[in-house]
C-alpha positions in Angstrom: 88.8 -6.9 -69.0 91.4 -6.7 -71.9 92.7 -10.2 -73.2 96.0 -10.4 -74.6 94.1 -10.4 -78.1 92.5 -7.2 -77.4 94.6 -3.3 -78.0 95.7 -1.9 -75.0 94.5 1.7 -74.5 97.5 3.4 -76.0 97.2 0.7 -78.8 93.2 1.5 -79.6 93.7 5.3 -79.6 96.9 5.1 -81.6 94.9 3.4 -84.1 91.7 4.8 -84.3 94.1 7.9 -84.7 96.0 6.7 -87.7 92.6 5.4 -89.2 90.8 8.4 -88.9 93.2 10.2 -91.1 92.6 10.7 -95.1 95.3 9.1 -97.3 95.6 9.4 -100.9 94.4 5.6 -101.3 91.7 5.8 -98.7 90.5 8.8 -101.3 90.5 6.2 -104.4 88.9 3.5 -102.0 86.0 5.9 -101.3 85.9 6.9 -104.9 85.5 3.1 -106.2 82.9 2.2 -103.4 80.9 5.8 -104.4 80.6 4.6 -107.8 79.9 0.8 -106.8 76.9 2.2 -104.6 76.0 4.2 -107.1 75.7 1.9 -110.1 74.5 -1.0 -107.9 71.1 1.5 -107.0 71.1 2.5 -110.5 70.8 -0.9 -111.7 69.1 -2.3 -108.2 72.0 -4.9 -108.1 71.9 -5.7 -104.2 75.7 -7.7 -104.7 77.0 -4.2 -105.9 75.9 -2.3 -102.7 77.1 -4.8 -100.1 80.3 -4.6 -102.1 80.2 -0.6 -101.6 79.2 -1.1 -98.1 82.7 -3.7 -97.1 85.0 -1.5 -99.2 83.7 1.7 -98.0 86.1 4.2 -95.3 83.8 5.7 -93.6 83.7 3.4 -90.6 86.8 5.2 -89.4 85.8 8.5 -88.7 82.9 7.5 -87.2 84.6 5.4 -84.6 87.1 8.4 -84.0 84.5 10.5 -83.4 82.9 8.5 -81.0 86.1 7.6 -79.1 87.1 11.2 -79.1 84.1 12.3 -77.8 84.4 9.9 -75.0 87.6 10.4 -74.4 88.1 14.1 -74.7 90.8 13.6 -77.2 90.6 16.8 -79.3 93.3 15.8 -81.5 91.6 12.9 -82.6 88.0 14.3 -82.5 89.1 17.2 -84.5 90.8 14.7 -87.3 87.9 12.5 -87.3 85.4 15.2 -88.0 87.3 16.8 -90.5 87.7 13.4 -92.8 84.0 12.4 -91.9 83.4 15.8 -93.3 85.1 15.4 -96.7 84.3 11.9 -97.6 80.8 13.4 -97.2 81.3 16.2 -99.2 82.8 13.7 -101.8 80.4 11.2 -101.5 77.7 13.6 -102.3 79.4 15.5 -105.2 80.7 11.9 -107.2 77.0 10.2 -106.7 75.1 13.5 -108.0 77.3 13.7 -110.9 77.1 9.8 -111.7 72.8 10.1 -111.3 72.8 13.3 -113.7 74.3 12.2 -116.4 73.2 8.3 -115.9 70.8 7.1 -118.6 68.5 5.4 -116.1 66.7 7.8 -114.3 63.6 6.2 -112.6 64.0 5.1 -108.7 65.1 1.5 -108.4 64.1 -0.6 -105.3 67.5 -0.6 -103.7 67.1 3.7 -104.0 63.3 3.4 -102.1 65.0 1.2 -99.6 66.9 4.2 -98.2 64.2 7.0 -98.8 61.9 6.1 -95.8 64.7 4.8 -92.6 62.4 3.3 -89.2 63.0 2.4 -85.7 64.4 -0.6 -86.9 67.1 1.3 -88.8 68.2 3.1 -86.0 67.8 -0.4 -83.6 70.2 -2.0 -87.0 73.0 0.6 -86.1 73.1 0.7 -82.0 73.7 -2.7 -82.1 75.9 -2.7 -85.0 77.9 -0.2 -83.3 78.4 -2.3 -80.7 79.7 -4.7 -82.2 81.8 -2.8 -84.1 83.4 -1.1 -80.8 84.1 -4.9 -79.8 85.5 -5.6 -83.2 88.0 -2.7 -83.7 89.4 -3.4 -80.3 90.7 -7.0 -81.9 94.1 -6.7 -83.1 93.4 -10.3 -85.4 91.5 -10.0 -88.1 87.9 -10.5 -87.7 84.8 -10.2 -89.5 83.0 -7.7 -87.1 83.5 -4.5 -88.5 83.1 -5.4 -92.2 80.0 -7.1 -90.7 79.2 -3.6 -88.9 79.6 -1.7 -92.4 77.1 -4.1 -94.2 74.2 -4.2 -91.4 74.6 -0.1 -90.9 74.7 0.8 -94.5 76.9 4.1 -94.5 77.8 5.1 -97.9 74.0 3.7 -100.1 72.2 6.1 -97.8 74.8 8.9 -98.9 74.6 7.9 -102.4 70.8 8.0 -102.5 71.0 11.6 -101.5 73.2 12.4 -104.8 70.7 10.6 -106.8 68.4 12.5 -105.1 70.1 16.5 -105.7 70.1 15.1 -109.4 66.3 14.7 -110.0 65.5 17.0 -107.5 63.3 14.7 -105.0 63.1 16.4 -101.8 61.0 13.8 -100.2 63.8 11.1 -101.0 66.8 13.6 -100.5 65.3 14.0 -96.7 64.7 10.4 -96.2 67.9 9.5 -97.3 70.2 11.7 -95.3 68.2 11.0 -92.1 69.1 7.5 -92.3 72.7 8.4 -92.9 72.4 10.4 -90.0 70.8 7.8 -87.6 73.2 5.1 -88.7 76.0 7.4 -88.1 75.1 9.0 -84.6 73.9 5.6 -83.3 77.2 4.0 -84.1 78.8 7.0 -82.3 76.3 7.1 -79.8 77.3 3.1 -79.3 81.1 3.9 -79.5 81.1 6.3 -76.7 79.1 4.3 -74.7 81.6 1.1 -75.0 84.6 3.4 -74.7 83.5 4.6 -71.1 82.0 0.3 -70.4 85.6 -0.4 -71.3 87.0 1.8 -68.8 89.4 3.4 -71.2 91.4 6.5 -69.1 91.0 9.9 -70.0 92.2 13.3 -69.6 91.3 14.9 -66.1 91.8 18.6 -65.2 89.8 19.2 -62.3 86.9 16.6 -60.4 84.6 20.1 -61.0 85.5 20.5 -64.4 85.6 17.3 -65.4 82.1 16.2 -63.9 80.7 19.5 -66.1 82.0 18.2 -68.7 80.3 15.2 -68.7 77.3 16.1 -67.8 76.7 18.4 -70.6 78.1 15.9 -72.9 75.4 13.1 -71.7 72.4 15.7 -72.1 73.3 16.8 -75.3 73.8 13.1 -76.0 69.9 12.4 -74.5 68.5 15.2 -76.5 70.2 14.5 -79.9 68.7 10.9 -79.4 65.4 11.4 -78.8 65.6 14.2 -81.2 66.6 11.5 -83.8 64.2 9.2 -82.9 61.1 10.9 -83.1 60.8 11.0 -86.8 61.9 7.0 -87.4 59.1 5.7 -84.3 56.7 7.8 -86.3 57.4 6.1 -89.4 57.6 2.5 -87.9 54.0 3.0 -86.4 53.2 4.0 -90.0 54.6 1.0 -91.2 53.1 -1.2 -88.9 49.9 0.1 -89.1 50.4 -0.6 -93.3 51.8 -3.7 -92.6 48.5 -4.4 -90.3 45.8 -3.0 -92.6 47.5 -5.4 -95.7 47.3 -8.5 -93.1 43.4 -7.3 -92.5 42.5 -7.0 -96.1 44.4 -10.6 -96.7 41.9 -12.1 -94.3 38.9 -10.5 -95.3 40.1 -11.9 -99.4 40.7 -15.1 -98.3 37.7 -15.8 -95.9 35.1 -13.8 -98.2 36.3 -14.4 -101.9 36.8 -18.2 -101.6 34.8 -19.2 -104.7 36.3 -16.5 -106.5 40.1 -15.9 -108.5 40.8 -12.7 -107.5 42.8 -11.0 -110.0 44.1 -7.7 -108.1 43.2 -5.6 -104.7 43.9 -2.4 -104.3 43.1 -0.3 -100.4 42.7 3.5 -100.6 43.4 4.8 -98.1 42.5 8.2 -98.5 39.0 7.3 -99.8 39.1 4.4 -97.5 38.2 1.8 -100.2 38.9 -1.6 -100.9 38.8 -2.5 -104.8 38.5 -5.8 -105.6 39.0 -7.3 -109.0 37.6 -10.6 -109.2 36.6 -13.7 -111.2 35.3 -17.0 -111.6 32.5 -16.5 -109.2 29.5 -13.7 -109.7 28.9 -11.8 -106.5 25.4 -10.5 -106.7 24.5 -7.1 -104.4 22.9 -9.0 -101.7 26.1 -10.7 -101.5 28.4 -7.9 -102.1 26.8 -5.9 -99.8 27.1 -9.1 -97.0 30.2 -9.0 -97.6 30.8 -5.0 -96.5 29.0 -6.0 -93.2 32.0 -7.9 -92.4 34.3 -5.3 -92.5 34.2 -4.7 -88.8 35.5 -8.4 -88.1 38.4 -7.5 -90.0 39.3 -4.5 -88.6 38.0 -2.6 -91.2 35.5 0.2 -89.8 35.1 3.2 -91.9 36.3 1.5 -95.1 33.6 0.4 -98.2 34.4 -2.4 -100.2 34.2 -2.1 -103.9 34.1 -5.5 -106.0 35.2 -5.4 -110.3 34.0 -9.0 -111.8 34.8 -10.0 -114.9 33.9 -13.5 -117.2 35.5 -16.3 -116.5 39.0 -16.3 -117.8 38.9 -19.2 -119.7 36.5 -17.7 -122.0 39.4 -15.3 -122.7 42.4 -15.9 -125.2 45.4 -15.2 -124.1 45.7 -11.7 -125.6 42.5 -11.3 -124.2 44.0 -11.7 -120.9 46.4 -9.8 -121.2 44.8 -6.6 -122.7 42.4 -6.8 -120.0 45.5 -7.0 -117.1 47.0 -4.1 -118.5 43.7 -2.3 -119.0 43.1 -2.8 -115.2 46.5 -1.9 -114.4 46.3 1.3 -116.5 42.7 2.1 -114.7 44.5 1.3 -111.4 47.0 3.3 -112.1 44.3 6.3 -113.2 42.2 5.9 -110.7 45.5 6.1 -108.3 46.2 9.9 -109.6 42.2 10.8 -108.8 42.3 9.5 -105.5 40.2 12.6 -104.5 38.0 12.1 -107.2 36.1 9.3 -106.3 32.9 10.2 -108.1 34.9 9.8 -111.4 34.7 6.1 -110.5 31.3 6.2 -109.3 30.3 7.9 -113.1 32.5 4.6 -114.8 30.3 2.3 -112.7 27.3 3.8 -113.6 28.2 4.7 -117.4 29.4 1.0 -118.2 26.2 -0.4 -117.2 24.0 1.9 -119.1 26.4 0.8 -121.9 25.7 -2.7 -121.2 21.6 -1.8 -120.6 22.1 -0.8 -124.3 21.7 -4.6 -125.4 22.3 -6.7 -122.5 22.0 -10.0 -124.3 24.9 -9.2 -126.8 26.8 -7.4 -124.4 29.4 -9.7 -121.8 31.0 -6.4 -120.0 32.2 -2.8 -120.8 35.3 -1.5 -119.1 35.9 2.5 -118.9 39.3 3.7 -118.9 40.8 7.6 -118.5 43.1 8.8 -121.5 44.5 12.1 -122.1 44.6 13.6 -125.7 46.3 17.2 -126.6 46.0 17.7 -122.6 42.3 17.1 -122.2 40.5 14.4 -120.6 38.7 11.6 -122.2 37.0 8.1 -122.3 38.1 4.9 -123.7 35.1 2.0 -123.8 35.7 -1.6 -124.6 33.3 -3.6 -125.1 33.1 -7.6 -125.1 30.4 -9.5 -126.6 28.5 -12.5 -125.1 28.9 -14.7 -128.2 29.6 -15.0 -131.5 27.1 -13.6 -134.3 25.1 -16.2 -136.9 25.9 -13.0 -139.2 28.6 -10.4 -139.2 26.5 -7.9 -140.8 24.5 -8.1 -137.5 27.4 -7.9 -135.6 28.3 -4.7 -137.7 25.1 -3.5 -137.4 25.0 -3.7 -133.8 28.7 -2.2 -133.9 27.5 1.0 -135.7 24.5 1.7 -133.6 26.1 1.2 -130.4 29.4 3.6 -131.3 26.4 6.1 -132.6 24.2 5.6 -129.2 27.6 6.2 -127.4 29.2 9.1 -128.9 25.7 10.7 -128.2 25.1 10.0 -124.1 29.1 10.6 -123.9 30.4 13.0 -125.7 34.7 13.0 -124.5 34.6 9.1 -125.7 37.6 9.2 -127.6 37.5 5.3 -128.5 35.6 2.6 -128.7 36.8 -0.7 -129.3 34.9 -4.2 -129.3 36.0 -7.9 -128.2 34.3 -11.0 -130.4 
């Protein structure tokens, strides 16, 4: 039922005509909010892309293509394509340029945002068409459709794709341009639908050729659809099985690790291992190996639990501290790049406490970290003493013999380096 607020047929299509064509301003408008996307992922500034997202055109050729499709206008399906087609083109061909020669290269959170689109994405945009076919039939200014272009996220998808051509990451260039599409086709998909709900009149030949016509329209409709949706309910159940596993781990950290400051956990899920880096409580085997019987209550099955303890951190100057964070981080990080190597982490174990077996009453803990020198592979030890020394010739002493007992059981040692 049309109120007097609302377009009258003649009204909607004449606009959703005149929108749908490409001025010379709409071309400058699309050019600023290209460059606004742009430098907002660069920089990960979330104001900039919701800025990109209300000033961006490309709301109007979507909605012409939906109307035209359910309306068999030609004329306006035709024009809607064609400047869908070029702000596209456009789009693609500023963004790469601006991401090439940008100084900042690496992938800011807003960019991984639009690299991996769900169900939820594609949930985001049929209801945001929705409202959007509401909104545009309005003729007083209202909120919806700006509202529409924020929620759907049009042109940061297509601007993540530039960025994408100009490092040459396929994975994100994909995963970009499949959200693009989904939020596009569902807002189509949503604008067809409301067209026909509103009862909008259409061209008629014949009942025949008519009821052809609709019919293949409406299955190519149902396969494009579940077409699209495959790959985003796949990704959703991958996400909520993530999202699961992280809420398991949680639990099992909190109930088991409650005397304990744990400093950093990291799940494999390749190797199906749970690293735990932990203070302020020592975990002896009997414990540690309690503590992997639990697993199952968690939801855990399958997965081994690994446990890094460290002093207590008070014991530890600042600097300390913070060499040691950034140690584990850079081991992390290693150990990350070797995920199919777990017996490399196996051999650190094992080689940091024959270090420590060296002299076990000077020795508080060794850590063994991966470096890479001229291309080849090699060891870095640090070492941290219980206590202080009476005398620091013993402590030099002690120094020599252990960088000498070292070198000789390890031979791609590179460094060794000791704590007082």
């Amino acid at each position: 039922m049309l109120q007097q607020s609302d377009y009258t047929y003649n009204e909607f299509a004449q606009k959703i005509y005149a929108d749908s064509k490409i001025r010379i301003p709409d071309l400058f408008i699309l050019a600023s909010a290209i460059f606004i996307a742009s430098i907002g992922l660069n920089m990960n500034s979330t104001p900039a892309v919701i800025g990109a997202m209300l000033i961006s055109p490309l709301m109007s050729p979507i909605l012409g293509i939906g109307v035209g499709l359910a309306t068999y206008n030609t004329k306006t399906l035709n024009r809607s394509i064609a400047s869908l087609g070029l702000e596209v083109v456009i789009a693609l061909l500023i963004s790469t340029i601006y991401f090439y020669f940008s100084p900042i290269s690496y992938a800011s959170a807003e960019i991984l945002a639009r690299t991996s689109p769900t169900l939820w994405d594609a949930l985001i945009a049929l209801f945001g068409g929705i409202a959007g076919i509401i909104g545009s039939h309005k003729k007083v200014a209202n909120n919806i459709v700006p509202g529409v272009a924020i929620a759907t996220a049009l042109m940061p998808p297509l601007c993540t794709v530039g960025y994408a051509i100009s490092v040459a990451n396929w994975r994100y260039f994909f995963g970009a341009s499949y959200l693009f599409i989904i939020n596009a086709f569902f807002i189509i998909l949503t604008t067809f639908i409301g067209t026909k709900i509103l009862q909008h009149p259409y061209k008629k030949a014949t009942v025949t050729e008519d009821s052809k016509k609709t019919a293949k329209t409406q299955w190519i409709i149902v396969a494009v659809t579940i077409l699209l949706l495959i790959p985003s309910v796949l990704t959703a159940k991958s996400l909520v099985e993530q999202s699961v596993l992280e809420a398991n781990v949680k639990n099992l950290i909190s109930d088991e690790f409650k005397k304990a400051t744990v400093i950093q956990q990291n799940v494999d899920k390749e190797t199906q291992t749970i690293t735990v880096t932990a203070t302020g409580h020592n975990l002896s085997q009997k414990q540690i190996a309690a503590i992997q019987k639990t697993l199952p209550k968690y939801n855990l099955e399958g997965y081994k639990i690994r446990v890094n303890q460290i002093a207590e951190l008070s014991q530890l100057s600042d600097k300390q501290f913070e060499d040691y964070i950034n140690k584990l981080i850079a081991r992390d990080r290693v150990s990350n790049q070797l995920v199919s190597q777990q017996s490399e982490q196996d051999k650190f174990e094992k080689m940091n406490k024959n270090i420590r077996e060296l002299a076990p009453d000077e020795i508080d803990y060794v850590i063994t970290s991966t470096a890479y020198k001229n291309s080849k592979k090699v060891y870095l030890v640090d070492i941290k003493f219980e206590s202080d020394f009476d005398d620091d010739d013993d402590k030099d002493d002690l120094k020599k013999a252990l960088t000498k007992e070292i070198k000789k059981e390890y031979k791609n040692v590179a460094k060794i380096t000791f704590e007082d």
